[in-house]
C-alpha positions as CSV (number, residue, x, y, z in Angstrom):
1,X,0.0,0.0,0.0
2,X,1.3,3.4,-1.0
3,X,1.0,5.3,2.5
4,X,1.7,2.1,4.7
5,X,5.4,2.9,5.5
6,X,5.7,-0.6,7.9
7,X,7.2,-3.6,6.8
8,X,5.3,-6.4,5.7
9,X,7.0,-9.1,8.6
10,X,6.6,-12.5,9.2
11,X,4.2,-12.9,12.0
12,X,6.9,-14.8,15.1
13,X,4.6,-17.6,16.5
14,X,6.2,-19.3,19.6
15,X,7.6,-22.0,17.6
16,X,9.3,-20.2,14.9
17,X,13.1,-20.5,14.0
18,X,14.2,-16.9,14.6
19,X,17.7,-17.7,12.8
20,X,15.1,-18.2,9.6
21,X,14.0,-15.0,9.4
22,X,15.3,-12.1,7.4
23,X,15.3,-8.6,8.3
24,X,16.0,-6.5,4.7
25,X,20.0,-8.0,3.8
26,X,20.3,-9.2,7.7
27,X,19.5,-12.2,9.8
28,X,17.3,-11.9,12.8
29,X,19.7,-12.8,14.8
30,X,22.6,-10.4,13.3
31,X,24.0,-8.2,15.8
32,X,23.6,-5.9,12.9
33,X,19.8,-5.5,10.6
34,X,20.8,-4.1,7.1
35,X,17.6,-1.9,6.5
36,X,18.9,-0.3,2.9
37,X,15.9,-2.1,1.2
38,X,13.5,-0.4,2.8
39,X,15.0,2.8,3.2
40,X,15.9,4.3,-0.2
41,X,15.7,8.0,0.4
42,X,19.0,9.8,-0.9
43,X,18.5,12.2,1.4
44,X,19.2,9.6,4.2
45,X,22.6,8.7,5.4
46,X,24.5,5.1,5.0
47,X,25.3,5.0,8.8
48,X,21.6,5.7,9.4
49,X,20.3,2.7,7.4
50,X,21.3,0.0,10.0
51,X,20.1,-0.8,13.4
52,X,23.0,-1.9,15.4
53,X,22.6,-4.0,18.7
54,X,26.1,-5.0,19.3
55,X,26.4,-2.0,21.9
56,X,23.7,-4.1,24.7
57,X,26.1,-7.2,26.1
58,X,23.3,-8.4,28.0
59,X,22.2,-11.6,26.0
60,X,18.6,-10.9,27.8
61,X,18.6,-7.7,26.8
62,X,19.2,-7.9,23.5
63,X,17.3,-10.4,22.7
64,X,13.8,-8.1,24.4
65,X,15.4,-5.4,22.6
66,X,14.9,-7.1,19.5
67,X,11.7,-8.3,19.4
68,X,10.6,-4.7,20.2
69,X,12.5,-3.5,17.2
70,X,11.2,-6.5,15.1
71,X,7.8,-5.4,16.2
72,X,8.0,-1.6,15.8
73,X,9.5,-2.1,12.2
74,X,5.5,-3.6,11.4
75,X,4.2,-1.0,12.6
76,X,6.4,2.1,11.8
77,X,8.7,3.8,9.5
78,X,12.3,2.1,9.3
79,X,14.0,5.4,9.8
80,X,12.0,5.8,13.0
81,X,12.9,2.5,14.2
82,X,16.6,2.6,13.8
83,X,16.5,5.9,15.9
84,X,14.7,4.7,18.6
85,X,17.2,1.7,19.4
86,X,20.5,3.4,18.6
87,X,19.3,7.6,19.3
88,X,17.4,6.9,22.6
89,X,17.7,3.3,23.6
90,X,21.5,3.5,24.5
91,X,21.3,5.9,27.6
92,X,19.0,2.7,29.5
93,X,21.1,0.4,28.5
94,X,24.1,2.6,29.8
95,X,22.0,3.3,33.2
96,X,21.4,-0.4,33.2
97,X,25.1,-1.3,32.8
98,X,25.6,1.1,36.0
99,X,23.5,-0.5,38.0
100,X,23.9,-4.1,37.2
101,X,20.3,-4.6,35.8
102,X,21.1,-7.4,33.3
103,X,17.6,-8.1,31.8
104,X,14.4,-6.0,30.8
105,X,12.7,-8.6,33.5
106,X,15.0,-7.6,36.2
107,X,13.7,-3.7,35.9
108,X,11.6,-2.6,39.0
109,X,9.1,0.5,39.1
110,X,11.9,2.1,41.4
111,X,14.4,1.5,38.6
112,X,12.3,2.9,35.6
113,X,12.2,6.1,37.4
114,X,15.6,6.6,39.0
115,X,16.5,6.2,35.2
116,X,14.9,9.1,34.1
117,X,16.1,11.3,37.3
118,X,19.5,10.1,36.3
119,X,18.9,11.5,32.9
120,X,17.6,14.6,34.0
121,X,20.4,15.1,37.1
122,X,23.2,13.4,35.8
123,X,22.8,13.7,32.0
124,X,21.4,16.7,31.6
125,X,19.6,15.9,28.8
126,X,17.4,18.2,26.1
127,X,13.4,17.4,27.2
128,X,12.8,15.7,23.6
129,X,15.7,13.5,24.6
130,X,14.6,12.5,28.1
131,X,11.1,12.0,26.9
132,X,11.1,9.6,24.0
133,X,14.0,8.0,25.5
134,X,12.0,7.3,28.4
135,X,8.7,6.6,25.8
136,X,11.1,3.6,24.1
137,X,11.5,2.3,27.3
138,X,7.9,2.7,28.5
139,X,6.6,1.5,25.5
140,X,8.8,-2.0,25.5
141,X,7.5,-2.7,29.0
142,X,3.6,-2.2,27.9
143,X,3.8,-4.1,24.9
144,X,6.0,-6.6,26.2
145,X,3.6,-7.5,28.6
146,X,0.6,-8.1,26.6
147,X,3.0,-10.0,24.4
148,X,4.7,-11.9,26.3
149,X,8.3,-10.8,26.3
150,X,10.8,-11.0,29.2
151,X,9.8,-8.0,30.8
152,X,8.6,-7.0,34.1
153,X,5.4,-7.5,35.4
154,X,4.3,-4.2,37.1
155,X,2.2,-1.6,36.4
156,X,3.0,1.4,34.4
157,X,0.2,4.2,35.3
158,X,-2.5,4.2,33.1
159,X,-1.4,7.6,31.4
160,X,1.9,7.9,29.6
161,X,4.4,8.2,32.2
162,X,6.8,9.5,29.9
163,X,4.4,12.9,29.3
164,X,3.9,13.5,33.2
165,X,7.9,13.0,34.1
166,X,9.1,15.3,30.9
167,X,6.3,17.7,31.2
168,X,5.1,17.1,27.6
169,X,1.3,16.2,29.0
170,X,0.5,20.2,27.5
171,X,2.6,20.0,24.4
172,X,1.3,16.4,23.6
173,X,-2.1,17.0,24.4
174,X,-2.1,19.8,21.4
175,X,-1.2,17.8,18.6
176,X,-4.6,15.3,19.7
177,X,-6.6,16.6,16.5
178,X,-10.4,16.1,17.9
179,X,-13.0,15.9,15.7
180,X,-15.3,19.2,14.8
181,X,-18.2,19.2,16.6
182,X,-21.1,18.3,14.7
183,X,-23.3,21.8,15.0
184,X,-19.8,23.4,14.1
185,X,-19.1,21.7,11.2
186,X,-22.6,21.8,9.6
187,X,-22.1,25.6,9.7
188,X,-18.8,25.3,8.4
189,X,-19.7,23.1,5.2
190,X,-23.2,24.9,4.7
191,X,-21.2,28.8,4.8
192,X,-18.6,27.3,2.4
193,X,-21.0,25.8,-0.4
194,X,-23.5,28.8,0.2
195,X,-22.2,32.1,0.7
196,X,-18.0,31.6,0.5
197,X,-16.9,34.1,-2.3
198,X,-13.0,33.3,-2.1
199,X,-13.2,30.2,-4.7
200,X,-9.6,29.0,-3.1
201,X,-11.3,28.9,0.8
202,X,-14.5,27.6,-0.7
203,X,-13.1,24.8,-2.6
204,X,-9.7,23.7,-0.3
205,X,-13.0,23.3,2.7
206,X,-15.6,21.3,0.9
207,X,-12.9,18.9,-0.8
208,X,-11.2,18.3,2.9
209,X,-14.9,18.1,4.3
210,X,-15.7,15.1,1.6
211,X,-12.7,13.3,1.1
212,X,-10.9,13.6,4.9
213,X,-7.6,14.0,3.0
214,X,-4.8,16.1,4.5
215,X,-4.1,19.5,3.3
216,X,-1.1,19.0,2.0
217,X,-2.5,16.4,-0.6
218,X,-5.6,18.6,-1.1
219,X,-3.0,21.7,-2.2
220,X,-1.4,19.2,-4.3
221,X,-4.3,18.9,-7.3
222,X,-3.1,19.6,-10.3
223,X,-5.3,20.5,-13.9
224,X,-7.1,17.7,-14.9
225,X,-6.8,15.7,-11.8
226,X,-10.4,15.1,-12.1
227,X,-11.2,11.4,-13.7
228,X,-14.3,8.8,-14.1
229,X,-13.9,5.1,-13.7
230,X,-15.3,2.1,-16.8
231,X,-18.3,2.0,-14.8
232,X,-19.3,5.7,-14.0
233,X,-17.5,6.8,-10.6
234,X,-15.6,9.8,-10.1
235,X,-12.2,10.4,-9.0
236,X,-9.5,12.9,-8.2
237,X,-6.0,12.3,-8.2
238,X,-3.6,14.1,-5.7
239,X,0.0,13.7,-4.8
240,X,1.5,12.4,-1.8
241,X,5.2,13.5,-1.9
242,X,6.3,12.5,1.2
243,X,7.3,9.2,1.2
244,X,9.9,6.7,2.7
245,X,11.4,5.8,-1.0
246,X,11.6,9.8,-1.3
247,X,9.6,9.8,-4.5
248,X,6.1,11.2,-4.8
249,X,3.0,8.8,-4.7
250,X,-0.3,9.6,-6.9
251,X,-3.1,9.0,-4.7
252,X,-6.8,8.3,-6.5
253,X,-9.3,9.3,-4.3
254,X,-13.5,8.9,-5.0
255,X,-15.3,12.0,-4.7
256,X,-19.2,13.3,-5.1
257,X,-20.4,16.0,-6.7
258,X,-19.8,18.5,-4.5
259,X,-16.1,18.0,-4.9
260,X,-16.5,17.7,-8.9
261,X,-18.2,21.3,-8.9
262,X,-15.6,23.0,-6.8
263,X,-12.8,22.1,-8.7
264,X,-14.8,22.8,-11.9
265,X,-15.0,26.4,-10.6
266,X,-11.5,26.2,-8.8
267,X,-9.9,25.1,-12.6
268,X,-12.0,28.1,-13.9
269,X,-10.7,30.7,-11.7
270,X,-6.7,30.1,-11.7
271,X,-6.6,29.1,-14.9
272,X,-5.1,32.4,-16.0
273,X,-2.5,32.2,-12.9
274,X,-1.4,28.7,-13.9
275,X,-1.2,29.7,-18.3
276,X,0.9,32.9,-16.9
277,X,3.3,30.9,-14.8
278,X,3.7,27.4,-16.1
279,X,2.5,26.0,-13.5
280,X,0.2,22.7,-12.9
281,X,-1.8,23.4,-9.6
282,X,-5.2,24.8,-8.8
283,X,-4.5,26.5,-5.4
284,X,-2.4,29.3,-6.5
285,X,-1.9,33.0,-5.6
286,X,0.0,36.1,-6.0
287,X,2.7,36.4,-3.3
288,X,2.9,40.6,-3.1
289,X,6.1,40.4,-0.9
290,X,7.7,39.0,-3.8
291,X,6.8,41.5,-7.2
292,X,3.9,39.3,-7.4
293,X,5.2,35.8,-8.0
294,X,2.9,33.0,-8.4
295,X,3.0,30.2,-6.3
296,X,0.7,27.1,-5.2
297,X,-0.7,27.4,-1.4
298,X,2.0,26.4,1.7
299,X,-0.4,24.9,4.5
300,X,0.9,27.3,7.0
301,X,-1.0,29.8,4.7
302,X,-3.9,27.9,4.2
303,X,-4.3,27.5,8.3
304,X,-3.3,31.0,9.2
305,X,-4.8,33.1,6.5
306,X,-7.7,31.2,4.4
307,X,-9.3,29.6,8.2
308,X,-8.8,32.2,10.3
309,X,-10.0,34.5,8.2
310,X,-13.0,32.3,7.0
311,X,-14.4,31.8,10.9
312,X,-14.4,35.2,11.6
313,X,-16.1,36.0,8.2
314,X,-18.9,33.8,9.3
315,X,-18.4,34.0,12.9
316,X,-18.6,30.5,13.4
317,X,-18.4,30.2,17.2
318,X,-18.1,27.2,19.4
319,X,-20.6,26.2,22.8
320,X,-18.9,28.7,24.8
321,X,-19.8,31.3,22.2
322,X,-15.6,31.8,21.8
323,X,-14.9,32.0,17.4
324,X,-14.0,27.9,16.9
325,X,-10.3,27.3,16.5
326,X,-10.3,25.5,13.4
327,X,-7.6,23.8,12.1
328,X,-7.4,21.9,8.9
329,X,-6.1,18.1,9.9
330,X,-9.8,18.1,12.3
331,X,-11.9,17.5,8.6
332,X,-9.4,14.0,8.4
333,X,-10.7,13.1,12.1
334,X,-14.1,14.8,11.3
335,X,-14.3,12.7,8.4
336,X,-13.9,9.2,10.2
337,X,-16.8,10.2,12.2
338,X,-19.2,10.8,9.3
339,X,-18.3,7.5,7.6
340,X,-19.1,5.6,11.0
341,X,-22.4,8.0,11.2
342,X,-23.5,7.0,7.1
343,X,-22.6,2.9,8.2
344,X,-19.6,2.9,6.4
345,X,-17.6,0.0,8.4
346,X,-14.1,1.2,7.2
347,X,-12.7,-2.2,7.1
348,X,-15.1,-3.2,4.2
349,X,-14.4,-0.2,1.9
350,X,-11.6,-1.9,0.2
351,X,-14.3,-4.7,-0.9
352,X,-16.5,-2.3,-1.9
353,X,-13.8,-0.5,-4.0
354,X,-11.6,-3.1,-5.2
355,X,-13.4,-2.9,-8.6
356,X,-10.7,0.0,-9.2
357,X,-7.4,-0.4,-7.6
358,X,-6.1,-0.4,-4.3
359,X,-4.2,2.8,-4.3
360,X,-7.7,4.2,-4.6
361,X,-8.5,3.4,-0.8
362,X,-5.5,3.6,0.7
363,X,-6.0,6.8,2.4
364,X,-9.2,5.5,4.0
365,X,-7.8,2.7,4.7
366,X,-4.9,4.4,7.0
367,X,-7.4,6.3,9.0
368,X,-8.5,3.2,10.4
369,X,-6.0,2.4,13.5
370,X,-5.4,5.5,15.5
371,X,-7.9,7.8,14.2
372,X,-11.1,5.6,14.1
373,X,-9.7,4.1,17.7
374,X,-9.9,7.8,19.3
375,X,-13.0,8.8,17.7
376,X,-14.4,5.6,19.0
377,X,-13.1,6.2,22.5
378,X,-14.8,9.7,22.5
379,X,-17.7,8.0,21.6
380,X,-18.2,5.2,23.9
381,X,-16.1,6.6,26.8
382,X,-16.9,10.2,27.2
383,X,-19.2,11.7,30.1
384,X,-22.3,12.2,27.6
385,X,-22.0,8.9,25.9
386,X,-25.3,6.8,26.2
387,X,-24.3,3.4,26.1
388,X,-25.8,-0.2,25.9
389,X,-24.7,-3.7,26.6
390,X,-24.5,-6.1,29.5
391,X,-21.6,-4.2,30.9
392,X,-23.0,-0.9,30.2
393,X,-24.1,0.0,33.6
394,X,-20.8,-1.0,35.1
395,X,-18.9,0.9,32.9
396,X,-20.7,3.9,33.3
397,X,-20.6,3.7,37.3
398,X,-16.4,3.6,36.6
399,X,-16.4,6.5,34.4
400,X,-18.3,8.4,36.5
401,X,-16.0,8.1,39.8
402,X,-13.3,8.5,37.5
403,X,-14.6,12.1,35.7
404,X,-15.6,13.4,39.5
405,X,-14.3,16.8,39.7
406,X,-12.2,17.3,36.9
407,X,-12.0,19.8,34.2
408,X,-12.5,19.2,30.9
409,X,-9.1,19.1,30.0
410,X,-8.8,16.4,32.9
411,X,-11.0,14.5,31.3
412,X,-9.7,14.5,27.9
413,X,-6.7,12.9,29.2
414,X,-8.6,9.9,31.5
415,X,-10.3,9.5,28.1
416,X,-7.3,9.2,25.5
417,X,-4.9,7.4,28.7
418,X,-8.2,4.5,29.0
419,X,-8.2,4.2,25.4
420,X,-4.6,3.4,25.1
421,X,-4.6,1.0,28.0
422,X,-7.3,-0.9,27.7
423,X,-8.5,-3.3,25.1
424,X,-11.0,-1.5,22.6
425,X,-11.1,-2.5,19.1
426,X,-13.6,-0.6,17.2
427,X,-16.4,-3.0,15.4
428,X,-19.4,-0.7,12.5
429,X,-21.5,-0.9,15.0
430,X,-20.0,-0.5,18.8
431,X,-16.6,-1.2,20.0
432,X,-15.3,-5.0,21.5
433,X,-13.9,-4.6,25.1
434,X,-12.3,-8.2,25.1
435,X,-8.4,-7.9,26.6
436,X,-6.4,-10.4,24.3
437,X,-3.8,-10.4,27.2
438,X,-6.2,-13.2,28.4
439,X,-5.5,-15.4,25.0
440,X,-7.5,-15.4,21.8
441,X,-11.0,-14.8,21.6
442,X,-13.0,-17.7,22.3
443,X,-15.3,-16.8,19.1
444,X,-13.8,-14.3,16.8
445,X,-17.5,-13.6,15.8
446,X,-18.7,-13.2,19.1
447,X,-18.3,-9.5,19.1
448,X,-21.5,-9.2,16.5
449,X,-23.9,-11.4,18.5
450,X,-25.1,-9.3,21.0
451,X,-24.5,-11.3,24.0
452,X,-21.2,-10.8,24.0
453,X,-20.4,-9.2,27.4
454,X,-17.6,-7.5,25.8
455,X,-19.7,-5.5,23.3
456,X,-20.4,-2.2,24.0
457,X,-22.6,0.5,21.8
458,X,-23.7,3.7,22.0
459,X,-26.5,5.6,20.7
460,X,-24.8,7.3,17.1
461,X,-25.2,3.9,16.2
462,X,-28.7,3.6,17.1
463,X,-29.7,4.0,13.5
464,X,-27.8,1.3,11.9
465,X,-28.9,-1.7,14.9
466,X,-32.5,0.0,14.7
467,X,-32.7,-1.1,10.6
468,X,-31.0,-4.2,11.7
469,X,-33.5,-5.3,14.0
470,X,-36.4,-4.3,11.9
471,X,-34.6,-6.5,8.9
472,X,-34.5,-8.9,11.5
473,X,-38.4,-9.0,12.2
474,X,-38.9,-8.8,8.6
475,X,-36.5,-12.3,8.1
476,X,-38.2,-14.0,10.9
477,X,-41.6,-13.1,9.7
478,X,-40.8,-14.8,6.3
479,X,-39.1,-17.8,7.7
480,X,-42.0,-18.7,9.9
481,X,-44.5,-18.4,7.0
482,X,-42.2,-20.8,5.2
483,X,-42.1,-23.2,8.1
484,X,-38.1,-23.3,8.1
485,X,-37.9,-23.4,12.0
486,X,-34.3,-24.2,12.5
487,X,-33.4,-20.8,10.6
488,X,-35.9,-19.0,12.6
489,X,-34.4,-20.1,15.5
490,X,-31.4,-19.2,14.6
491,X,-32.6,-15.4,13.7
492,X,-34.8,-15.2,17.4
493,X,-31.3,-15.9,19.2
494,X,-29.8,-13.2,17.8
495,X,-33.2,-11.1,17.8
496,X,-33.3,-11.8,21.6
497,X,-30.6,-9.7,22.5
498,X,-30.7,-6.9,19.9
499,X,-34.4,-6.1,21.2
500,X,-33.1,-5.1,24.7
501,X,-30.2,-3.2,22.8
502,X,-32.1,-1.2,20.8
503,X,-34.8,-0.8,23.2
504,X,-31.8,0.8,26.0
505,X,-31.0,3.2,23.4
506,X,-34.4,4.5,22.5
507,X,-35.0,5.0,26.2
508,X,-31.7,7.1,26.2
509,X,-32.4,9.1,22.9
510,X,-35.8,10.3,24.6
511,X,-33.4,11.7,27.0
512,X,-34.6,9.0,30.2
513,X,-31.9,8.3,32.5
514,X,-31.0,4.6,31.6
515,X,-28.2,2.3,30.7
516,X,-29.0,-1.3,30.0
């Protein structure tokens, strides 16, 4: 996939040969992993495109070490990778050395945060330095626990220690994109397709709003980027230039009509700017400071100029009545939400698509982890959530002792901290709860039969389990006229624990104190 920058890896089961696997030109169990296959960029250097381990003499210690590495590189960039275990790793292993700690397991609470005392006392170190050198550390601990590494066994905080100790909880918490909030953004799309007269504003908010691109890509259209598919569907086609091979990537993206239309009239209206200058895109100006050059859009523009100025021109305000900070990533976050809102389970959008090409969906289809899993967290976890399911009402009773008497802020941060701790894997219509710590799932189709104690809804998915169960009706009705019992039976199990579902939901919607 275009935008996925981790390794496809061999999945380690407990019974694999570790000297069988390969790691770009290296061994898994080289002392050095040759990574120049994967990283590519000219712009990187030779000494950056290894991971070296010879430096931990710990046998223990490496061997933890590696595993995290072997995992990261699956879910990460390369480059990243090989900075985290020979930029940041090196000053643990060094307090380790110190101290005669000789194996991840051997760490102790105590030990994990003289470390980073020693590092700010003894080292000295710059606050980026400290932090995700203590995050790499953190981060082997939590994962090797719910893997089953050779790690110790006690229990990190439920926040990111690593933000509290470095006092990067304020700078972190910024660069959390939330999604718009709904009355917000209606007013936002509805004063951009009605009464926006800057064609540039108009256009870079609707196709953002529809597509949940970036901004970058969105500045990135070029003339004639608009196409239509054998079969009748249209598509744009945008440029992703940042990439791990250092060459640009042509993304094809599906959009409606309302995208069509502004860059019709977005085409229309540079089109002298782009036959005076040469130049390709359709989000250009006139840069004064500079005799008048033409130029496409930079993003620090768009967000400081074309937004700011667009909110105050409609005086778009927030719940407090304050003018709403928008900033352009929120429509990719926004944009998750309104696919879960129209049904749109993101993990089937590459069936639906696949009639095209791949590339097509890529960039819906990397929204799903970390995005999807925070909007879902606001959703089920926040202190106005209405929520159903057998666990409901104990859920609820938690949140609520743990939300007494703090600010919003405070709360933001029990929500996002939960989310990252505990199990919660997003399903199109609730979230599953099930901790895979514990082993495998007993059913991996549990999660959609409505008994599952592990399932969880909440009532913007009211609409899709409300058609359900009426489908459901209608299917039982016509397999009881046909006398096919076993099926029916099969349908009233399922329709058994829907009912209650649904029925919990409506009471909530009507604005009735319940959880069920």
């Amino acid at each position: 996939m275009a935008t996925n920058l981790a390794l496809q890896l061999q999945v380690i089961e407990p019974d694999t040969d570790l000297n069988s696997i390969m790691i770009g030109n290296s061994w898994y169990s080289d002392d050095v992993w040759d990574l120049r296959p994967f990283i590519t960029a000219k712009s990187t250097k030779e000494s950056q495109k290894y991971i070296r381990f010879e430096y931990i003499s710990d046998t223990d210690m490496k061997g933890t070490v590696k595993q995290y590495a072997y995992y990261k590189l699956g879910k990460t960039k390369p480059q990243t990778v090989r900075n985290y275990i020979n930029g940041y790793l090196p000053m643990f292993i060094e307090y380790c050395s110190i101290n005669g700690i000789h194996s991840f397991a051997d760490v102790t609470l105590e030990d994990y945060l003289n470390f980073n005392l020693w590092m700010k006392d003894e080292k000295k170190v710059a606050l980026q330095t400290g932090f995700i050198s203590c995050h790499v550390v953190e981060e082997i601990i939590r994962i090797g626990q719910i893997k089953g590494w050779d790690v110790p066994q006690f229990h990190l905080p439920k926040t990111e220690t690593a933000n509290q100790l470095w006092n990067k909880k304020r700078s972190m918490k910024s660069n959390k994109t939330k999604p718009i909030p709904e009355d917000v953004f209606d007013k936002i799309l509805y004063h951009a397709v009605h009464d926006e007269k800057d064609v540039l504003t108009k256009a870079g908010i609707i196709i953002q709003s529809q597509t949940g691109l970036r901004i970058n890509e969105v500045l990135s259209i070029q003339e004639g980027c608009v196409k239509r598919t054998s079969d009748g569907y249209d598509y744009m086609e945008v440029t992703l230039g940042k990439t791990e091979k250092g060459e640009p990537i042509i993304h094809k993206v599906f959009i409606n009509d309302l995208v069509k239309d502004a860059i019709t009239e977005l085409s229309e209206y540079t089109a002298e700017l782009r036959k005076e200058s040469g130049l390709k895109e359709l989000f250009l100006c006139r840069i004064k400071s500079q005799n008048n050059k033409i130029a496409p859009y930079t993003e620090t523009h768009w967000n400081d100029k074309k937004l700011r100025y667009f909110i105050e021109r409609h005086d778009i305000r927030d719940n407090k009545g304050d003018l709403y900070p928008l900033t352009s990533h929120q429509f990719r976050s926004t944009f998750v939400r309104e696919l879960i809102k129209r049904k749109v389970p993101i993990a089937m959008i590459m069936k639906q698509y696949s009639h095209v090409s791949i590339e097509m969906t890529a960039h819906y289809l990397t929204l799903q982890e970390e995005e999807v899993k925070e909007i879902y967290s606001d959703m089920i976890l926040s202190p106005e959530s209405k929520i159903a399911g057998l666990r409901a009402k104990e859920i609820k009773g938690k949140l609520d002792d743990l939300f007494h008497g703090k600010t919003e802020d405070e709360i933001d941060d029990v929500i996002s901290g939960l989310a990252k701790t505990m199990s919660f894997n997003p399903l199109p219509t609730g979230v599953c709860l099930y901790d895979f710590r514990r082993g495998n799932c007993t059913d991996g189709d549990g999660c959609f039969f409505y008994n599952c104690p592990n399932y969880i809804t909440e009532v913007q998915f009211y609409p899709i389990l409300k058609d359900e169960l009426d489908l459901l009706e209608k299917e039982m009705a016509r397999l009881k006229e046909l006398g096919q019992e076993p099926a029916y039976q099969v349908q009233a199990v399922k329709y058994k624990y829907l009912k209650p579902l649904v029925e919990s939901l409506e009471v909530q919607l009507n604005g009735k104190e319940s959880v069920g």
